[in-house]
C-alpha positions in Angstrom: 0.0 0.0 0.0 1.2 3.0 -1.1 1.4 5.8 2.1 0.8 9.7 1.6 3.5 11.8 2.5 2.6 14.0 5.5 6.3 15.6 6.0 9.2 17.0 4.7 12.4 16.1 5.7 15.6 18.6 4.9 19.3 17.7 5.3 22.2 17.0 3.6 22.1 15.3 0.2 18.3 16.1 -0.1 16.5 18.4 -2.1 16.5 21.6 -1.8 12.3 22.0 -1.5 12.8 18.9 1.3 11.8 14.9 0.3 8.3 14.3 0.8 8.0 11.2 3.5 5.3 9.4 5.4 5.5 9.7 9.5 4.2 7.1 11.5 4.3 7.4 15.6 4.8 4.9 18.3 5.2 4.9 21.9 8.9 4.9 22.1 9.3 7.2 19.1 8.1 8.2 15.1 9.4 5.7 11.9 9.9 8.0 8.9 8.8 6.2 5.5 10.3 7.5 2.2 8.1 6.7 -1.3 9.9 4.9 -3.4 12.8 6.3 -5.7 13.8 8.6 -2.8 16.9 9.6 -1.2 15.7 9.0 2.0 16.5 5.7 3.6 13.5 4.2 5.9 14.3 4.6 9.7 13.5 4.7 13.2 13.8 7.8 15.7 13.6 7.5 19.3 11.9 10.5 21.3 15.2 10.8 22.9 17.5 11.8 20.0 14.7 14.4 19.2 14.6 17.7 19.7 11.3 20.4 19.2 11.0 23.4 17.9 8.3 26.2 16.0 8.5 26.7 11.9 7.1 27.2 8.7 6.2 30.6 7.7 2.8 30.7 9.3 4.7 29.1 12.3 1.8 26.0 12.1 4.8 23.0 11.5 6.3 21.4 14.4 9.9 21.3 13.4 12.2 18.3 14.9 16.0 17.6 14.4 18.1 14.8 14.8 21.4 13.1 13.4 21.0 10.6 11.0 24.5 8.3 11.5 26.6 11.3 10.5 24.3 14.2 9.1 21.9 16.4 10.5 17.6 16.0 9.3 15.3 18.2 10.0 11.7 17.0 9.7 8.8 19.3 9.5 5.5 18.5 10.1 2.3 20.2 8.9 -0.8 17.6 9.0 -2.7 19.1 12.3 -3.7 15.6 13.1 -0.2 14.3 13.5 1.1 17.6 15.6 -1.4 16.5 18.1 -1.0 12.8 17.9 2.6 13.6 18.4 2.1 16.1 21.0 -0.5 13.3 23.0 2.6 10.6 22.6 6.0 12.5 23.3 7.2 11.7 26.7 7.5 14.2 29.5 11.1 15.5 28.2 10.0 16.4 25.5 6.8 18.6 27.0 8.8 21.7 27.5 10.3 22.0 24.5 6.8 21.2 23.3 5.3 24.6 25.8 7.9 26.7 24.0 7.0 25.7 20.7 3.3 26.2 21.7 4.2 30.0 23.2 6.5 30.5 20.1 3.6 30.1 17.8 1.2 32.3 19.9 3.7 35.1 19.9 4.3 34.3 16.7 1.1 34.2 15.1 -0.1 38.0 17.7 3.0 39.7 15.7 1.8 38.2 11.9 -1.8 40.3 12.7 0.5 43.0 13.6 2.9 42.5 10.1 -0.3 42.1 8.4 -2.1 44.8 9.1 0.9 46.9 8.2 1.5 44.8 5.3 -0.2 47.5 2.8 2.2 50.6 3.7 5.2 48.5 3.8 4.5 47.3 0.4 4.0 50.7 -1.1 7.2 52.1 0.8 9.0 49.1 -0.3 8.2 49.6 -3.6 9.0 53.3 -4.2 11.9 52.4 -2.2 12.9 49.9 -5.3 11.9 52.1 -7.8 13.7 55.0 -7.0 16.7 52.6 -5.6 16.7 49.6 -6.9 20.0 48.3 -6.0 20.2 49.7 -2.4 17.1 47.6 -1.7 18.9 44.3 -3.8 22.1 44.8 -2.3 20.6 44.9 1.8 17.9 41.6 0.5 20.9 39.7 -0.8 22.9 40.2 2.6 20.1 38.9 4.3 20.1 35.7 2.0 22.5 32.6 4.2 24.9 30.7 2.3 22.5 27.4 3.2 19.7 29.6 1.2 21.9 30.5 -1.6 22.9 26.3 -1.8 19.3 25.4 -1.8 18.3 28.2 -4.4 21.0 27.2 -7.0 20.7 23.5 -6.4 16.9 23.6 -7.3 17.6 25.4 -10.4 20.3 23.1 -11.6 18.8 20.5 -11.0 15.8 21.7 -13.5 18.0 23.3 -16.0 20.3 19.7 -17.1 17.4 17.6 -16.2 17.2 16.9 -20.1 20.9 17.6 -20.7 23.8 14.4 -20.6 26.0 15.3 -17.6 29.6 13.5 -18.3 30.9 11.6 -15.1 34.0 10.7 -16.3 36.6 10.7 -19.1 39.6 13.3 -19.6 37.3 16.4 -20.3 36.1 15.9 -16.4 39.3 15.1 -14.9 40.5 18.2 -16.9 37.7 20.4 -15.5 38.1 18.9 -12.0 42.1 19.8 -12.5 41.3 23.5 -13.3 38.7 23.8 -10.6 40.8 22.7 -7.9 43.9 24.7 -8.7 41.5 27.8 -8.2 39.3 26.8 -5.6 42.4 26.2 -3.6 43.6 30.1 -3.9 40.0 31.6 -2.6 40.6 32.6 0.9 37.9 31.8 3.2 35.7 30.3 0.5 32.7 29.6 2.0 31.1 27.4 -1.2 31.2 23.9 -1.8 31.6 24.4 -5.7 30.4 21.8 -7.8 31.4 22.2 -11.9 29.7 19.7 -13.9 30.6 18.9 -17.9 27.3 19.1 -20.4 27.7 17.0 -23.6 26.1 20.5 -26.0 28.3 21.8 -29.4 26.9 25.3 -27.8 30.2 27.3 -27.1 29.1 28.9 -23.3 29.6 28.2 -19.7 27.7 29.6 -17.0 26.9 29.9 -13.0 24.2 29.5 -10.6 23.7 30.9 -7.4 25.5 28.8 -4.7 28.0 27.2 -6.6 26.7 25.3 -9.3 28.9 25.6 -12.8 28.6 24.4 -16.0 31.0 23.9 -18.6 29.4 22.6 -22.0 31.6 20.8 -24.1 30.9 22.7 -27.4 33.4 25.6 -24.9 35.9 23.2 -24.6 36.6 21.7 -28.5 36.9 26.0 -29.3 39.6 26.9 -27.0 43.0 26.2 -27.6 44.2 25.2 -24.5 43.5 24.2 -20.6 44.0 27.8 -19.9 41.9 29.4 -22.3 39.0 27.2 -20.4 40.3 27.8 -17.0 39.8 31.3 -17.7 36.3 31.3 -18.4 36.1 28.9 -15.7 37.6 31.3 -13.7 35.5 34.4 -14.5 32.1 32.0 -13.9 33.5 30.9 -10.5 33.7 35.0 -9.7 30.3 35.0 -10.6 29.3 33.4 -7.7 32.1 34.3 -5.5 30.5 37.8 -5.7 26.8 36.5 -5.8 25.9 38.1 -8.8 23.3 35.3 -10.0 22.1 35.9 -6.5 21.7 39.5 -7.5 20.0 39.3 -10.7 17.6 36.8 -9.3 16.3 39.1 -6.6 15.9 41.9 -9.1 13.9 39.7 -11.0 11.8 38.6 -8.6 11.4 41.9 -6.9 9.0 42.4 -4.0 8.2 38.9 -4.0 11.4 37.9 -3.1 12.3 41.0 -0.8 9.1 40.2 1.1 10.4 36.8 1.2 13.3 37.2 2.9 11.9 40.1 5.2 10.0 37.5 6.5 12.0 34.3 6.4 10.5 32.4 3.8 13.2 30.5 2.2 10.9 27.6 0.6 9.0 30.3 -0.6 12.3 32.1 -2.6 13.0 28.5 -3.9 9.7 28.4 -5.3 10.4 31.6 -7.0 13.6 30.9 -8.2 12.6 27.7 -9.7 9.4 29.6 -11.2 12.8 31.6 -13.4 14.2 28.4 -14.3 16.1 28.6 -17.5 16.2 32.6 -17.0 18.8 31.7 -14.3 20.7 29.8 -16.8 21.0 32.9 -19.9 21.0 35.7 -17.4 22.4 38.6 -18.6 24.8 40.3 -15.8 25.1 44.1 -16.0 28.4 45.7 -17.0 29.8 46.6 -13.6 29.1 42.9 -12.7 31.0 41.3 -16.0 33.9 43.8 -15.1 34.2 43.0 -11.1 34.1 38.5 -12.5 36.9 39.5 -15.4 39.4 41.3 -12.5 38.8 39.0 -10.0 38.9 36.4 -12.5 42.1 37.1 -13.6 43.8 37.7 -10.2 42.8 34.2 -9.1 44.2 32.8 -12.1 47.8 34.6 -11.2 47.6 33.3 -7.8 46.4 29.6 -9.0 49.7 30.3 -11.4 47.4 29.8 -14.3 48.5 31.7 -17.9 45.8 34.3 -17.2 46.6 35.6 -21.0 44.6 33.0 -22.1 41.4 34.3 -20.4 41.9 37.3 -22.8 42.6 35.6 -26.0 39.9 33.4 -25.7 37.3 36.0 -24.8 39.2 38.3 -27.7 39.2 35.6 -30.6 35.5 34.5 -30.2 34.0 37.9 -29.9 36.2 38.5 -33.3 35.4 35.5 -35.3 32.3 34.1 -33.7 30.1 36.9 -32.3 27.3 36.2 -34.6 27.0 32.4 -33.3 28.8 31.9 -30.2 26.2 31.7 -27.2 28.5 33.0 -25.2 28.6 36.2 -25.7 24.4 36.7 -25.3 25.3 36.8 -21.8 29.1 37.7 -21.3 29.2 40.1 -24.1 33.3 41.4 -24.8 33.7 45.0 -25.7 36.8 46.6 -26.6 37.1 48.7 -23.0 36.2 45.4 -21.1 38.8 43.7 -23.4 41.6 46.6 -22.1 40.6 47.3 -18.9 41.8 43.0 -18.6 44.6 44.0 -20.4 45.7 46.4 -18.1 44.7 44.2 -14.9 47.2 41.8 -16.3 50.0 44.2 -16.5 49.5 45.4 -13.3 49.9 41.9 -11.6 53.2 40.3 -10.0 54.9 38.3 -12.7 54.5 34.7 -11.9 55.8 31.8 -13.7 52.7 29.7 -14.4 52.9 25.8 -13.8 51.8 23.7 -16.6 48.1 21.1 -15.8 49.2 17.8 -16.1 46.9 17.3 -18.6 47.3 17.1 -22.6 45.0 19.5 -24.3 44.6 17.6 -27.5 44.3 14.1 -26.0 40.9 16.2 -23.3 39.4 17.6 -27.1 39.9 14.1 -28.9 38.5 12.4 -26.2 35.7 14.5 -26.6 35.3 14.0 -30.2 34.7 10.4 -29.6 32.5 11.3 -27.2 29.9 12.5 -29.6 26.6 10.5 -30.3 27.1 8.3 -33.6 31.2 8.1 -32.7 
């Protein structure tokens, strides 16, 4: 018999909206059911490695944590019948942390009349406030947006955008990619993202970032340049992108008051559902020219310190725009204009002289691999 899911369950290597599973309670604790194809595992929870807490933007789920083996779940529960067959069966330990939750939400719920009924003038001055300053009001929302959020946001997205698309796992193009992203990753001081770069099978010539981390490098990129570096310099410049939360950027000024009022209030399923609403719009966002200017310098200082070539970030971006602007997909959303091509120039010349250190890879033997990679080869 197939069960109804009446939670969500968040954690580590689960979806970003959560993975829908059925709860079941018993006297000693709850078993947590997952449908079948999910990530979950099936499992018991005693009442003891539980703990209780208020959630949910309308502060109605009962919200309760535990470790599973080594990672951290947080299940939240909606269905009013459950919350009270699960606040009739928790033991006495648990009855306090239960009271708090219960004053939590009556506090909670006195204050949302009192957001509410002021609701209408903070719309309106929120929104001259974004139409007369649209980036001071973009700039304070993303701020306020964790790095947890930002995860969550871009992992939903990506996993939408190449749900049709032929991800490679393995082969020299990936262990080339994983070379390039490693030598940079290793040079970002305090680098507070798990980056994850990912290799799409497409003869489209363009690479691009998601909020959070999430970068793709299409293989149609890699057969253009002419060497390692060329691609680690794109690589570089997309990894910027997200350094400086830029997608992040562009996604709350798309979304406008939605999203502000999203993260006024702490709605962060809510700004997933948004940003998966955008979808491919993530994906051939257009960054503004300030934005494209900041990902080239910082782009090509990382490269000197990772003691890339960072010449071949310029040649690359200069030799396309030159022979290819008509056709080359990159350049829809990175376009290269002469200033932007000096003002990297000039970056360049500006930097310590550095010998750079060869990859171990061969650049002919990553694009031939990749030639025999193609369907019908």
């Amino acid at each position: 018999m197939t069960l109804t899911p009446n939670a969500l369950c968040f954690g580590d290597g689960l979806p970003g909206a959560g993975a829908p599973c059925h709860v079941v309670l018993s006297a000693d604790g709850l078993r947590l059911i997952p449908p079948e194809g999910s990530p979950l595992v099936e499992e018991s929870i005693a009442f003891s490695a539980l703990s209780v807490a208020a959630g949910g933007l309308d502060h109605d789920h009962l919200v309760l944590s535990w470790t599973s083996g080594t990672l951290p779940r947080t299940l939240y529960l909606k269905d009013p019948a459950l919350i009270v067959a699960f606040r009739r069966t928790a033991p006495p330990e648990l009855t306090d942390s239960l009271e708090r939750a219960a004053e939590h939400v009556r506090r909670a719920r006195h204050n949302h009349r009192w957001l509410w009924g002021s609701a209408a003038g903070m719309v309106v001055g929120l929104g001259l406030l974004i139409w007369f300053g649209s980036d001071l009001i973009v700039d304070w929302a993303v701020a306020r947006i964790p790095i947890e959020w930002e995860q969550k946001l871009g992992e939903a997205v990506y996993q939408d955008a190449l749900s049709k698309d032929t991800v490679l796992k393995e082969g020299a193009a990936v262990g080339a990619v994983l070379e390039m992203t490693q030598r940079l990753t290793d040079k970002i001081p305090h680098n507070p993202y798990k980056f994850q770069v990912s290799v799409v099978q497409s003869p489209v010539v363009n690479a691009f970032a998601l909020p959070g981390g999430y970068v793709v490098v299409y293989t149609g990129l890699m057969k253009k340049a002419e060497s390692g570096e060329e691609v680690a310099g794109v690589l570089s410049h997309e990894l910027n992108h997200v350094l400086q939360r830029h997608g992040l950027e562009r996604m709350v000024k798309m979304l406008g008051l939605a999203a502000v009022v999203s993260i006024v209030v702490g709605d962060q399923q809510g700004l997933i559902g948004l940003a998966k609403e955008l979808g491919l719009n993530l994906v051939t966002l257009k960054f503004g020219r300030e934005q494209e200017t900041e990902a080239d310098v910082t782009g090509i200082r990382l490269l000197s310190d990772a003691r890339i070539a960072p010449d071949g970030m310029i040649g690359f971006f200069e030799r396309l725009s030159e022979k290819d602007k008509a056709r080359v997909e990159l350049f829809s959303t990175h376009p290269m204009s002469a200033a932007r091509a000096d003002r990297l120039k000039a970056e360049l010349a500006a930097l310590p002289k550095r010998s750079p250190e060869p990859f171990t890879f061969d650049w002919k033997t990553v694009q031939e691999s990749l030639a025999k990679a193609e369907p019908g080869k």
